[in-house]
NUVODO-491640 format. One line per 8 residues: number of its first residue (from 1); their letters; for each residue x, y, z of N, C-alpha, C. Coordinates in nm, 4 decimals, padded with zeros to 6 digits. Layout:
<rs>
NUM = a = X/Y/Z/X/Y/Z/X/Y/Z; ...
</rs>
This chain:
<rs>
1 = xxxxxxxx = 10.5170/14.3328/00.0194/10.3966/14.4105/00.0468/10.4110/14.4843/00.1789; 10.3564/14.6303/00.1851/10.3688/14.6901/00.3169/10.3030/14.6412/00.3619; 10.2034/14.5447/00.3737/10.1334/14.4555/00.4720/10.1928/14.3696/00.5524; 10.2764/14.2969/00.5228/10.3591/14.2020/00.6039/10.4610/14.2666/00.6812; 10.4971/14.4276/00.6601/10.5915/14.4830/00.6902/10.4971/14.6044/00.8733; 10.4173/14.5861/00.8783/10.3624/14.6294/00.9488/10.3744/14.5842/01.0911; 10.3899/14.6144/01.2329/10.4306/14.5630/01.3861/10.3375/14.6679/01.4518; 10.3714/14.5499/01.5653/10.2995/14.6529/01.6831/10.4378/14.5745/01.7965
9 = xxxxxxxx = 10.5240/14.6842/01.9066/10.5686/14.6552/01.9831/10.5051/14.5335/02.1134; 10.5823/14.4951/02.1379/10.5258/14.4580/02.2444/10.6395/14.4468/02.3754; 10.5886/14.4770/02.5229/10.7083/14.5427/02.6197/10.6762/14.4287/02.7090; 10.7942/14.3360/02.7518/10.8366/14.1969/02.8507/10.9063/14.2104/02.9660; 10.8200/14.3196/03.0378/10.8999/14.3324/03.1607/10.9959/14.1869/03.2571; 10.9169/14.0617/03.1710/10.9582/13.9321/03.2297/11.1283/13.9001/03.2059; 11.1691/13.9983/03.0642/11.2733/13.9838/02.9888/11.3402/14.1008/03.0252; 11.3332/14.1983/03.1312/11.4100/14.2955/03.1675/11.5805/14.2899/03.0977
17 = xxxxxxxx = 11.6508/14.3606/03.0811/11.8218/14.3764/03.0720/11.8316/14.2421/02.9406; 11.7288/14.1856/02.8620/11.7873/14.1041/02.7738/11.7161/14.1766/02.6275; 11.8211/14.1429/02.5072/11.7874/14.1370/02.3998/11.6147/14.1616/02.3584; 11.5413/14.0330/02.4315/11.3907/14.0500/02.4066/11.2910/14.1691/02.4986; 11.3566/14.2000/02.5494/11.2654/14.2978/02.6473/11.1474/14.3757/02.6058; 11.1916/14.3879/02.4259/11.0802/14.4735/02.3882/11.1117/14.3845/02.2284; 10.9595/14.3328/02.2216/10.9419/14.2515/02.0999/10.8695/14.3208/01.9846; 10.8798/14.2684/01.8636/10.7977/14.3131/01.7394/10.7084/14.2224/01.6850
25 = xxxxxxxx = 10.5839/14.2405/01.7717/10.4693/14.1029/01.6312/10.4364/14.1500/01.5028; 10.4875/14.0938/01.4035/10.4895/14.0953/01.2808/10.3347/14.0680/01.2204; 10.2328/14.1584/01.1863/10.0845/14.1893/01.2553/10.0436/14.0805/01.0947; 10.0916/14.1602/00.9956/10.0606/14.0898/00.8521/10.0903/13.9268/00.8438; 10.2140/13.8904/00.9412/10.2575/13.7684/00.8946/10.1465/13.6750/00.9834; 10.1368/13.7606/01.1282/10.0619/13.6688/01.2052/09.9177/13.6349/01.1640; 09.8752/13.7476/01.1235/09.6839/13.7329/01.0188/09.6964/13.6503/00.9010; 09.8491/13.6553/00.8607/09.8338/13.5268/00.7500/09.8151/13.3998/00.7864
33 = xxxxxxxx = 09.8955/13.3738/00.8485/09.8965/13.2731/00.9457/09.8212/13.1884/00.9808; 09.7651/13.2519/01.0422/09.6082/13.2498/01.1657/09.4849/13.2016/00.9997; 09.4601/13.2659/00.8822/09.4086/13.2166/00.7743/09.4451/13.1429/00.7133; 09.5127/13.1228/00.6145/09.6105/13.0308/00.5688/09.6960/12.8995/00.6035; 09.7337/12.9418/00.7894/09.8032/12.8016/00.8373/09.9326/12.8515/00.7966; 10.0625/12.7626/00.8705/10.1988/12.8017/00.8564/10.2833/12.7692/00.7790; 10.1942/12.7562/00.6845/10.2979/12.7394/00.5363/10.3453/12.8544/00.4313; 10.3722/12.8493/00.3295/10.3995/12.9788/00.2462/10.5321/12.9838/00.2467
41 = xxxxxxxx = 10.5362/13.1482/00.2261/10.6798/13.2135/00.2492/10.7603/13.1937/00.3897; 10.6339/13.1781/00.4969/10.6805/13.1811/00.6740/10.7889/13.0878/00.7072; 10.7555/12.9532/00.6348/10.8546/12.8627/00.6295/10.8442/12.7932/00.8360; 10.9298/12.7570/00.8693/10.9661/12.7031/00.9895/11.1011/12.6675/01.0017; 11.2334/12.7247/01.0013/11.3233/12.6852/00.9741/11.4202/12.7759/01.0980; 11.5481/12.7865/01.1119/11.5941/12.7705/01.2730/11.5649/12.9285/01.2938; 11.5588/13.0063/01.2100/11.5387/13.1633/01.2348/11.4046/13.2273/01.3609; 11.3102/13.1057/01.3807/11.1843/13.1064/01.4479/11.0341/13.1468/01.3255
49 = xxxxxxxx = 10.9141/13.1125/01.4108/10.8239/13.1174/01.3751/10.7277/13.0676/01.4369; 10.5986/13.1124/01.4293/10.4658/13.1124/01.4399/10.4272/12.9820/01.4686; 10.4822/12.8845/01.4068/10.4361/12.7401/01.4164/10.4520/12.6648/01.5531; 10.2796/12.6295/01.5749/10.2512/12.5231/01.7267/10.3878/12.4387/01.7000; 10.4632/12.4300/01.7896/10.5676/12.3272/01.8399/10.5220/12.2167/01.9535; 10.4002/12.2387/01.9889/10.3550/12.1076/02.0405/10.1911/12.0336/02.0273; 10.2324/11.8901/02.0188/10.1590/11.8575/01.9492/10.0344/11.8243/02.0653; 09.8942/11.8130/01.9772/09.7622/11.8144/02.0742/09.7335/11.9297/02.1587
57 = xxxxxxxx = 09.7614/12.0450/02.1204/09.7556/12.1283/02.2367/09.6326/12.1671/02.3459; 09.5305/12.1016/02.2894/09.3840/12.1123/02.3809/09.2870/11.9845/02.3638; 09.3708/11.8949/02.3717/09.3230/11.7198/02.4112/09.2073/11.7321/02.3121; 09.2641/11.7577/02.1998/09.1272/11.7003/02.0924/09.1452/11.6402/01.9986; 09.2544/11.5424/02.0269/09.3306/11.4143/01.9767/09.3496/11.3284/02.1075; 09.2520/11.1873/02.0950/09.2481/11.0974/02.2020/09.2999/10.9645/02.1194; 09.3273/10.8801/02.2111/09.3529/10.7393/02.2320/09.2536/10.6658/02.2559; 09.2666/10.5363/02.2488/09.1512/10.4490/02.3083/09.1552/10.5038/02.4667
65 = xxxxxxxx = 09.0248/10.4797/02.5290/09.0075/10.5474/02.6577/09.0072/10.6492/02.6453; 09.0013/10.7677/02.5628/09.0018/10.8978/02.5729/09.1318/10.9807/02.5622; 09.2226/10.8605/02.6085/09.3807/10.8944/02.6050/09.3970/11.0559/02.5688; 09.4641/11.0958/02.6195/09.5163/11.2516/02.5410/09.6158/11.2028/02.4180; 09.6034/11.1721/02.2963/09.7285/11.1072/02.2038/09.8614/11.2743/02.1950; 10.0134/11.2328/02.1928/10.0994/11.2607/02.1827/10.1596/11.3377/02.3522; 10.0919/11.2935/02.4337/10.1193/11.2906/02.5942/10.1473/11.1792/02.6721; 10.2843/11.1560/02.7712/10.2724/11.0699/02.8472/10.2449/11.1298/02.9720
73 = xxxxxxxx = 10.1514/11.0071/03.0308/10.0605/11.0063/03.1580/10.2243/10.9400/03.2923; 10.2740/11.0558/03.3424/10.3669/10.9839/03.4105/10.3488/10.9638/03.5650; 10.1786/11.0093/03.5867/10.1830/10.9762/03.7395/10.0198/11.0127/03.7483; 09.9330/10.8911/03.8091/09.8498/10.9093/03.8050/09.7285/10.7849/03.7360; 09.8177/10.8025/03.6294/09.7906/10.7353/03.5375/09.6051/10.7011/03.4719; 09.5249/10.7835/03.5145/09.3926/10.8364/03.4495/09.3739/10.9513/03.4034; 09.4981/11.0316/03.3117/09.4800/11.1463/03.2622/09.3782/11.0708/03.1587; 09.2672/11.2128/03.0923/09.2355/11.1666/02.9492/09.1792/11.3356/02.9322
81 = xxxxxxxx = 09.0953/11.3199/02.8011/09.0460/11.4335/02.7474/08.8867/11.4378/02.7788; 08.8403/11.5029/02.8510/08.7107/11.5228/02.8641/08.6125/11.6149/02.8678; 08.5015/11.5971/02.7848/08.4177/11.6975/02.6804/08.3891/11.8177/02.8151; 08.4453/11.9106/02.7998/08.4285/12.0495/02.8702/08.2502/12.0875/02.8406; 08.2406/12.1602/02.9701/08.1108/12.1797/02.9754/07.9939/12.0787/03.0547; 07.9719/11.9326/03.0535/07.9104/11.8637/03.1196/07.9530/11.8069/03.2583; 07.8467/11.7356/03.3006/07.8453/11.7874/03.4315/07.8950/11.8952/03.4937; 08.0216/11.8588/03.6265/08.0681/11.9964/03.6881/08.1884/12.0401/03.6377
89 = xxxxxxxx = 08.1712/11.9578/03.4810/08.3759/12.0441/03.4156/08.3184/12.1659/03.3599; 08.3825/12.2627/03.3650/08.3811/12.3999/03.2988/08.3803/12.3802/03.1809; 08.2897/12.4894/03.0898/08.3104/12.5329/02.9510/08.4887/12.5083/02.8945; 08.5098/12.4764/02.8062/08.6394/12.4547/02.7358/08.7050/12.5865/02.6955; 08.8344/12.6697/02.7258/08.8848/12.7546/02.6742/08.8962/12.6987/02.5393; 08.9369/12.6316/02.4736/08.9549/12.5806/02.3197/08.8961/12.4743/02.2599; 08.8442/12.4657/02.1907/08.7754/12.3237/02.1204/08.6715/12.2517/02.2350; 08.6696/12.1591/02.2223/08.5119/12.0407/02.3114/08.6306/12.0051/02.4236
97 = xxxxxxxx = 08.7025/11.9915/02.4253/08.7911/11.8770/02.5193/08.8679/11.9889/02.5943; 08.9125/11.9156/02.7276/09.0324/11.9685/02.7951/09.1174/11.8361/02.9093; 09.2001/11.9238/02.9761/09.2806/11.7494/02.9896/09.2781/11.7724/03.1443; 09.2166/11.6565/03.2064/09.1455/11.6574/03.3081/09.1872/11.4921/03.3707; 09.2791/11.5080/03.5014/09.3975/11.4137/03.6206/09.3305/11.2597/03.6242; 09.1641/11.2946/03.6638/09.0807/11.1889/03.6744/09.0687/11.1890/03.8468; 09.0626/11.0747/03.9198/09.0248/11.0596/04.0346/09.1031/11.0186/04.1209; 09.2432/11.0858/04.1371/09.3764/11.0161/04.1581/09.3983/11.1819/04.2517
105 = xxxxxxxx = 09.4543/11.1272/04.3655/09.5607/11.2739/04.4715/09.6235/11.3589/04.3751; 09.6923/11.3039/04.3233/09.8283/11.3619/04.2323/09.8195/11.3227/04.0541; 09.8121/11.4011/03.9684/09.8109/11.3572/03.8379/09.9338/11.4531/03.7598; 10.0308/11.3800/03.6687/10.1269/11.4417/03.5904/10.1498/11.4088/03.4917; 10.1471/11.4965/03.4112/10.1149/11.4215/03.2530/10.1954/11.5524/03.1541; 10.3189/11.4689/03.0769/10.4156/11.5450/02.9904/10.4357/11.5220/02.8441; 10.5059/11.6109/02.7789/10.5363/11.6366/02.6587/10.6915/11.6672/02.5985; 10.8039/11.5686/02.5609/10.8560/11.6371/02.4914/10.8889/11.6806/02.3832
113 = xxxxxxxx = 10.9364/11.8275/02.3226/10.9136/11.8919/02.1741/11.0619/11.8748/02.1803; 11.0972/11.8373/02.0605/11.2361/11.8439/01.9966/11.2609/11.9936/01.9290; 11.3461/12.0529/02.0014/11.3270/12.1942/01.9366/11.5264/12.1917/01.8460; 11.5707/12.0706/01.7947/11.7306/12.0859/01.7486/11.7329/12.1325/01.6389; 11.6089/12.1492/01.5028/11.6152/12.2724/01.4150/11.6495/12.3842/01.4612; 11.6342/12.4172/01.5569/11.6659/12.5496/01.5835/11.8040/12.5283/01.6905; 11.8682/12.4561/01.6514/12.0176/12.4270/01.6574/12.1248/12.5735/01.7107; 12.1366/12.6077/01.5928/12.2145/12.7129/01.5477/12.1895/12.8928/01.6598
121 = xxxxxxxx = 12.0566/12.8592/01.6298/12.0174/13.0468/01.6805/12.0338/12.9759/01.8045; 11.9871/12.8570/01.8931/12.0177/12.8581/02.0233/12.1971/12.8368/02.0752; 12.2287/12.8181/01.9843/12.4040/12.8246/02.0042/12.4523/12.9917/01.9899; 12.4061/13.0551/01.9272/12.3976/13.2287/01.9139/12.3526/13.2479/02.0254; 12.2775/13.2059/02.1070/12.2076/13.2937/02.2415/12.0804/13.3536/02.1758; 12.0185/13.3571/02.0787/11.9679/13.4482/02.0193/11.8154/13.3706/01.9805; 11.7391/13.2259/02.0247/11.6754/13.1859/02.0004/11.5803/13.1826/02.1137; 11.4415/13.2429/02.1595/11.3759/13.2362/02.2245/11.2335/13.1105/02.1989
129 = xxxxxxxx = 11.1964/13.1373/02.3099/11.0809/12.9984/02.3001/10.9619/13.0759/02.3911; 10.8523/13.0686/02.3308/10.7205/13.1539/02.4284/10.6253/13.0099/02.4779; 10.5996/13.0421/02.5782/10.5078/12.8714/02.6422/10.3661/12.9984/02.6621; 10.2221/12.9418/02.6725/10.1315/12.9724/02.6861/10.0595/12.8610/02.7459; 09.9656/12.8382/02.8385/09.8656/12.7913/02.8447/09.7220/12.8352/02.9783; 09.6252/12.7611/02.9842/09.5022/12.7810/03.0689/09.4966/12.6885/03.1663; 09.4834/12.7262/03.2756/09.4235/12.6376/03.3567/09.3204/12.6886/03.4227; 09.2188/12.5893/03.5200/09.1229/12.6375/03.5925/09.1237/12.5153/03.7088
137 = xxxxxxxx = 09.0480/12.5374/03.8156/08.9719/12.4604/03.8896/08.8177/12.4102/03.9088; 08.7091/12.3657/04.0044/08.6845/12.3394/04.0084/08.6384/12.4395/04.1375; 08.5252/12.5128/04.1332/08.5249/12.6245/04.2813/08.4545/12.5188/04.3962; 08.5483/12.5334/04.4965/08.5178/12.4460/04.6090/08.6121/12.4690/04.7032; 08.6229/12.4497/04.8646/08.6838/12.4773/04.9649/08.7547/12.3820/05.0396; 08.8752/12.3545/05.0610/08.9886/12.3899/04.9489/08.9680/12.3347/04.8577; 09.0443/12.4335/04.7499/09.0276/12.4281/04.6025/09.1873/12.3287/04.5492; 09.1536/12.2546/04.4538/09.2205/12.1541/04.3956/09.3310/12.2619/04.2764
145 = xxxxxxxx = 09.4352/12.1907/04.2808/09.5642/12.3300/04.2315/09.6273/12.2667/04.1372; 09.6012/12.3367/04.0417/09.6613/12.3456/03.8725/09.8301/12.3766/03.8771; 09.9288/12.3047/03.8029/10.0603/12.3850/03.7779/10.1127/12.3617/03.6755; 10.1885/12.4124/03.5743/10.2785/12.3803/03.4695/10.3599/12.4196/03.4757; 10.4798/12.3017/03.4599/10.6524/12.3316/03.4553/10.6617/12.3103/03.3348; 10.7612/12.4245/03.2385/10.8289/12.3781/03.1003/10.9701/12.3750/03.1456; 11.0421/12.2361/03.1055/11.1603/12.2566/03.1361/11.2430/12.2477/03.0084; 11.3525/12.3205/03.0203/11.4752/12.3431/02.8829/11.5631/12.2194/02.8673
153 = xxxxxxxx = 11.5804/12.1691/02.8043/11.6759/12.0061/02.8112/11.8102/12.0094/02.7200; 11.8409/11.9093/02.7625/12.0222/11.9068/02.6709/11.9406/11.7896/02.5112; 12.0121/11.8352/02.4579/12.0324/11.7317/02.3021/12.0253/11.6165/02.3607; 12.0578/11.5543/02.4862/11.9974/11.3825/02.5168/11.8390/11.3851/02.5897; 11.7880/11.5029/02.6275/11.6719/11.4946/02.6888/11.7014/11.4233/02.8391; 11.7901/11.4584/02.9051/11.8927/11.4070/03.0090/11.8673/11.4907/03.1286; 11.8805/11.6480/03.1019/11.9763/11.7242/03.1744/11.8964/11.8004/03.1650; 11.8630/11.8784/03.2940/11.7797/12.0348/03.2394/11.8482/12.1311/03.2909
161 = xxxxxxxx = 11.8273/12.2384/03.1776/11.9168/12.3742/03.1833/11.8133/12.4677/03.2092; 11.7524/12.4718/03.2186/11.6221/12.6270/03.2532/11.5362/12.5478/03.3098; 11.4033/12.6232/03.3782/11.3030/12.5706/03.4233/11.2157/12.7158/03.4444; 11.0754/12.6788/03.3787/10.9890/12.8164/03.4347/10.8823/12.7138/03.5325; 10.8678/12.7385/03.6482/10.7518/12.6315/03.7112/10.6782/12.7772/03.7770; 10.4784/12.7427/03.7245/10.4225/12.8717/03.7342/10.3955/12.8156/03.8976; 10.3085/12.9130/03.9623/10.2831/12.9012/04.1308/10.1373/12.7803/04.1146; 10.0787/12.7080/04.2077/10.0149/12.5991/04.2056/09.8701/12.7159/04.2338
169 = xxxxxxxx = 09.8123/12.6985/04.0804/09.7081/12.8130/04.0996/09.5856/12.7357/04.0915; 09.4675/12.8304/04.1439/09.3275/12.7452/04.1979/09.2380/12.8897/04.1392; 09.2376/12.8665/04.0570/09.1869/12.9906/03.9673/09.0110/12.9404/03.9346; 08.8956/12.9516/03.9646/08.7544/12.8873/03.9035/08.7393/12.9440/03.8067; 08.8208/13.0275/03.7446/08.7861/13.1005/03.5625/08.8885/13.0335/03.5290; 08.8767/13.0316/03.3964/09.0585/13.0137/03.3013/09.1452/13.1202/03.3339; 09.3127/13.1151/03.3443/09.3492/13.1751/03.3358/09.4918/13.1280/03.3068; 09.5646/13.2777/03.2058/09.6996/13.2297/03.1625/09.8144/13.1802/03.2174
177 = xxxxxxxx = 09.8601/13.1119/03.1987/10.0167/13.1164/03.2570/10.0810/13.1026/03.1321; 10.2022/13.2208/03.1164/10.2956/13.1926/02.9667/10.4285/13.2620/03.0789; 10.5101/13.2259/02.9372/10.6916/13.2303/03.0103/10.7669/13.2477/02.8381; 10.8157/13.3594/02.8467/10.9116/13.3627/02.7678/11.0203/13.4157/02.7404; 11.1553/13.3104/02.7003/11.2653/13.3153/02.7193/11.3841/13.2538/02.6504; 11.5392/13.3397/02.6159/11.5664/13.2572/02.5562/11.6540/13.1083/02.5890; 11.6193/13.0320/02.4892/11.6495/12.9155/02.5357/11.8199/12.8905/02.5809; 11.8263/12.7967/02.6767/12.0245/12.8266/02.6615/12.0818/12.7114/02.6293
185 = xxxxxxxx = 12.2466/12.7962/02.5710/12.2907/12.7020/02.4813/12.3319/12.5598/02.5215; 12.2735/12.4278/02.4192/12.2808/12.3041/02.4287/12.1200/12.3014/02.4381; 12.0253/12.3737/02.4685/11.9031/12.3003/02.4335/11.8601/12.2320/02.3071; 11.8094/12.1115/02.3408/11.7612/12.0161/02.2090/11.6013/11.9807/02.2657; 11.5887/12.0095/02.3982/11.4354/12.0005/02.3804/11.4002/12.0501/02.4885; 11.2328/12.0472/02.4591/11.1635/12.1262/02.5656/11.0619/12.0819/02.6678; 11.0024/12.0262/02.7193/10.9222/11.9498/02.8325/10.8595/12.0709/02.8968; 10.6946/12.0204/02.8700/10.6149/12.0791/02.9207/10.5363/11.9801/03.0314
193 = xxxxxxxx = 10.4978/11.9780/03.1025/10.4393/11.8647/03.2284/10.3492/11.9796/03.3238; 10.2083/11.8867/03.2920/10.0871/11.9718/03.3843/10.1065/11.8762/03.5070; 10.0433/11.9226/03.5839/10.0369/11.8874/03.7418/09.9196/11.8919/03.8094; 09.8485/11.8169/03.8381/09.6973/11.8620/03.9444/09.7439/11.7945/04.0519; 09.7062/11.8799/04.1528/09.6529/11.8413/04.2995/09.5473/11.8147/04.3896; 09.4785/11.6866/04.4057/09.3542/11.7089/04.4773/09.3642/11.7795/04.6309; 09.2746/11.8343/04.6486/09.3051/11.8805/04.7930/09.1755/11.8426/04.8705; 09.0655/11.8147/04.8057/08.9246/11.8236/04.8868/08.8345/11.7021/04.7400
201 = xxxxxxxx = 08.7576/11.6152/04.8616/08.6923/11.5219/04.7477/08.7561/11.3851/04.6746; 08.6705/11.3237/04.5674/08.7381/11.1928/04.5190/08.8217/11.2566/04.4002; 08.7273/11.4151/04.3230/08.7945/11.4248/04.1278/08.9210/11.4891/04.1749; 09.0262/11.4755/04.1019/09.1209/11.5776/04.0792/09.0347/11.6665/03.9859; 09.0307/11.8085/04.0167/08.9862/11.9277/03.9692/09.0846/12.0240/03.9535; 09.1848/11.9891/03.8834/09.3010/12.0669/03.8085/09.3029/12.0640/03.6717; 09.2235/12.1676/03.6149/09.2183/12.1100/03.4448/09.2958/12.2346/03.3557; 09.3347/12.1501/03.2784/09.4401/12.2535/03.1545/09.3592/12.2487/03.0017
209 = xxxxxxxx = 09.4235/12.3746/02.9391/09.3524/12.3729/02.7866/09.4675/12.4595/02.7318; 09.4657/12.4053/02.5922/09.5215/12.5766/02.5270/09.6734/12.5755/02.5306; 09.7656/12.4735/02.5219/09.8914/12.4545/02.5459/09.9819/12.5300/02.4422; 09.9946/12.6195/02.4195/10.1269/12.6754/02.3069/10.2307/12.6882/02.3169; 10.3195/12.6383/02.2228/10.4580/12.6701/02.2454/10.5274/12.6868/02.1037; 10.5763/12.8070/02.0910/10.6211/12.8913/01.9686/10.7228/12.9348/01.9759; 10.8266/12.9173/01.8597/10.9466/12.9758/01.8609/10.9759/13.1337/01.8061; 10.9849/13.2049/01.8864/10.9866/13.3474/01.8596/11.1102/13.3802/01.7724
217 = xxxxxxxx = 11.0743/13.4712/01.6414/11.1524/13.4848/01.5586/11.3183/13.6021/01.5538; 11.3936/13.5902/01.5367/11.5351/13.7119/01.5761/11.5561/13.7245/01.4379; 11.5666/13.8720/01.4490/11.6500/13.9841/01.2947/11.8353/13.9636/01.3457; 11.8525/13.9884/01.2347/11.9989/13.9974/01.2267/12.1105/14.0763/01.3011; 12.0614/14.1800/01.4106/12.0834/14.2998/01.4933/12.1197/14.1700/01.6290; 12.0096/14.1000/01.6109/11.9863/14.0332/01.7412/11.9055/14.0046/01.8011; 11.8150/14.1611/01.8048/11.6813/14.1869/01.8713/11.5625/14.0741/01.8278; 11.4821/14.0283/01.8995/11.3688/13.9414/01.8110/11.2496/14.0187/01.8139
225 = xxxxxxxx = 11.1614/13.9241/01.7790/11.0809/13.9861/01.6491/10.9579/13.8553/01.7005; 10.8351/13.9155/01.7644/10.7513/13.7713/01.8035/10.6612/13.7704/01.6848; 10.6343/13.6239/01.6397/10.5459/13.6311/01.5062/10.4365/13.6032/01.5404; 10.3743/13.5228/01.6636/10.2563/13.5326/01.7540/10.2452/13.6112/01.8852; 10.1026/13.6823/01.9062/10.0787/13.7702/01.9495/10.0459/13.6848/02.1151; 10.1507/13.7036/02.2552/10.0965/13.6986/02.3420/10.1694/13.7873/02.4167; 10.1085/13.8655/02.5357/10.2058/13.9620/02.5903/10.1083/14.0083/02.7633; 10.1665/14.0900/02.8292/10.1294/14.1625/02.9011/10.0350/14.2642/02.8429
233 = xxxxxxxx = 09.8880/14.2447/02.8868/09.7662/14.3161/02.8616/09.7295/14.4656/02.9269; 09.7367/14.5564/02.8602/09.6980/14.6930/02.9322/09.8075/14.7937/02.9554; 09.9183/14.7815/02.8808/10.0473/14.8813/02.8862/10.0614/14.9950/02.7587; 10.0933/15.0678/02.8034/10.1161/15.1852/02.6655/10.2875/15.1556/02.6175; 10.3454/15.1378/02.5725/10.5248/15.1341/02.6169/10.5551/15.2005/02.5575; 10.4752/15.3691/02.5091/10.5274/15.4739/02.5334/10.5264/15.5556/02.6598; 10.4144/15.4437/02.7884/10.4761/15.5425/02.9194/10.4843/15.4319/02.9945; 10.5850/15.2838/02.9569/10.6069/15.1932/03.0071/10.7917/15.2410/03.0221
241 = xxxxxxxx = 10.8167/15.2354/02.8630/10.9304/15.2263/02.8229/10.9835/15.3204/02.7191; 10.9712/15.4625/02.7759/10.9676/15.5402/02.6967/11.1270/15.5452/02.6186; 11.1816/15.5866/02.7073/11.3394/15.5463/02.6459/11.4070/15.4748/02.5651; 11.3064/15.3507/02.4979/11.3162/15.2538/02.4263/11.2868/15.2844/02.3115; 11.1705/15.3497/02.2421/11.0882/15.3631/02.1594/11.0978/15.5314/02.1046; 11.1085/15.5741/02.0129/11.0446/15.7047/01.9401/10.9424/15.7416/01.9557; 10.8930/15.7742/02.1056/10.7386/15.7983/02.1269/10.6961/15.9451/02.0877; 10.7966/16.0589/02.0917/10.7812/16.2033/02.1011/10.6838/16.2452/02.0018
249 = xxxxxxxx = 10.5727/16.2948/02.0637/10.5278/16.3577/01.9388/10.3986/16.3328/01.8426; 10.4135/16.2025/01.8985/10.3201/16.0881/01.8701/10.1780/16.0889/01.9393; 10.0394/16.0978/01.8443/09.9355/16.0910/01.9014/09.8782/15.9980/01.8700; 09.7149/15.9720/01.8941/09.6679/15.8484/01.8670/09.6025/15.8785/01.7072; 09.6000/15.7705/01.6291/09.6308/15.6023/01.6788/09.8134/15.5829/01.6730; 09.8370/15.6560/01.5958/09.9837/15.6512/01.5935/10.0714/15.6334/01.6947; 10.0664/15.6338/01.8680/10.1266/15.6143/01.9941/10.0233/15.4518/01.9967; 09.9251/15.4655/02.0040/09.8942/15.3989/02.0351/09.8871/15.2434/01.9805
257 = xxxxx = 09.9558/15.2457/01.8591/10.0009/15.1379/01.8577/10.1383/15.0925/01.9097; 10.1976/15.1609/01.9819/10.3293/15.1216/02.0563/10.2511/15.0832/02.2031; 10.1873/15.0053/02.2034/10.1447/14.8640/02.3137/10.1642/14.7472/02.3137; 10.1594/14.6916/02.4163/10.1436/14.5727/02.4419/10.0146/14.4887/02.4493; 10.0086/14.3732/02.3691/09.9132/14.3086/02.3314/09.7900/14.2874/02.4525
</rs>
């Protein structure tokens, strides 16, 4: 169907001089998706895809105590999930819950995704991985500081080969931090680990929501191909990256779907 065959560019200045620099979201596959769920034709198999690769992504799967279930609590040890919105926790970017340090200086609490299906394309060089998530604070002087490190691991979960660690942000709205890149060769898994810092007071007020992590899909050229939509907001990349793209000529809506999400 020309429906599934339909894109909108998207331009990664983060990915400068590589293969991904300028991605294709596959617009039909991703609206299927998003209705339907990631089954079908989409499959999940080492080529990439659409499918959450980590599990619980907005603490609305608990444990006794509130536990965040499929997270270990490795410092701190009072992470849990707690109903966003009451008292002084913020509205929830996703669902009722978000995952919130407790009453501890320092709270760290991780995840690892086995990403060795996708074996093969990360031995090609050719397998990327997109991380997404939210954090916020707690507005107060000094403000208590949110961070997430995803780190790239060897097939023993031993050794780390990449690392994106975002800056220790104190944001009182939600706001994104994503990283995407391809994975390098010998990765077998991926580790994501939030971080709060108290700085002022008894709560840690470093709270996270909204955790994604998706394996971005590659055509046979090389180039990939993102099957979920996250990107740099507000670019034309026909006057980002003109040189890249067949922009000549082109008016709206027709240019204007050569943006970034």
């Amino acid at each position: 169907m020309q429906y599934f065959e339909r894109g909108v560019f998207e331009y990664h200045p983060e990915l400068k001089g590589t293969p991904n620099e300028v991605l294709l979201s596959l617009l039909g596959s991703f609206s299927y998706k998003q209705r339907y769920g990631g089954g079908g034709s989409g499959g999940s198999g080492g080529s990439g895809s659409s499918t959450q690769l980590s599990k619980n992504p907005s603490c609305q799967e608990v444990q006794a105590g509130n536990k965040p279930d499929a997270w270990t609590d490795i410092e701190g040890n009072q992470w849990n999930c707690t109903m966003a919105g009451q008292g002084d926790f913020p509205p929830t970017h996703d669902g009722k819950m978000l995952f919130y340090a407790g009453s501890v200086a320092k709270g760290a609490l991780e995840q690892s995704v086995n990403v060795s299906t996708y074996a093969a394309s990360i031995a090609e060089g050719k397998q990327s991985f997109r991380f997404s998530g939210w954090v916020s604070v707690y507005p107060q002087s000094p403000s208590d500081l949110a961070q997430i490190v995803v780190e790239y691991r060897d097939a023993g979960d031993s050794r780390v080969l990449a690392t994106f660690t975002s800056d220790e942000r104190s944001d009182t709205q939600w706001a994104r931090l994503e990283d995407t890149r391809i994975a390098p060769a010998g990765t077998g898994w991926i580790r994501v680990r939030l971080i709060a810092k108290r700085q002022e007071g008894l709560s840690n007020d470093g709270y996270f929501d909204d955790l994604s992590l998706t394996a971005v899909a590659y055509g046979s050229s090389g180039s990939s191909r993102a099957s979920a939509v996250f990107g740099h907001v507000g670019a034309n990349l026909c006057d980002v990256a003109p040189s890249l793209l067949p922009c000549w000529g082109l008016t709206y809506p027709l240019r204007d779907a050569f943006r970034t999400p």
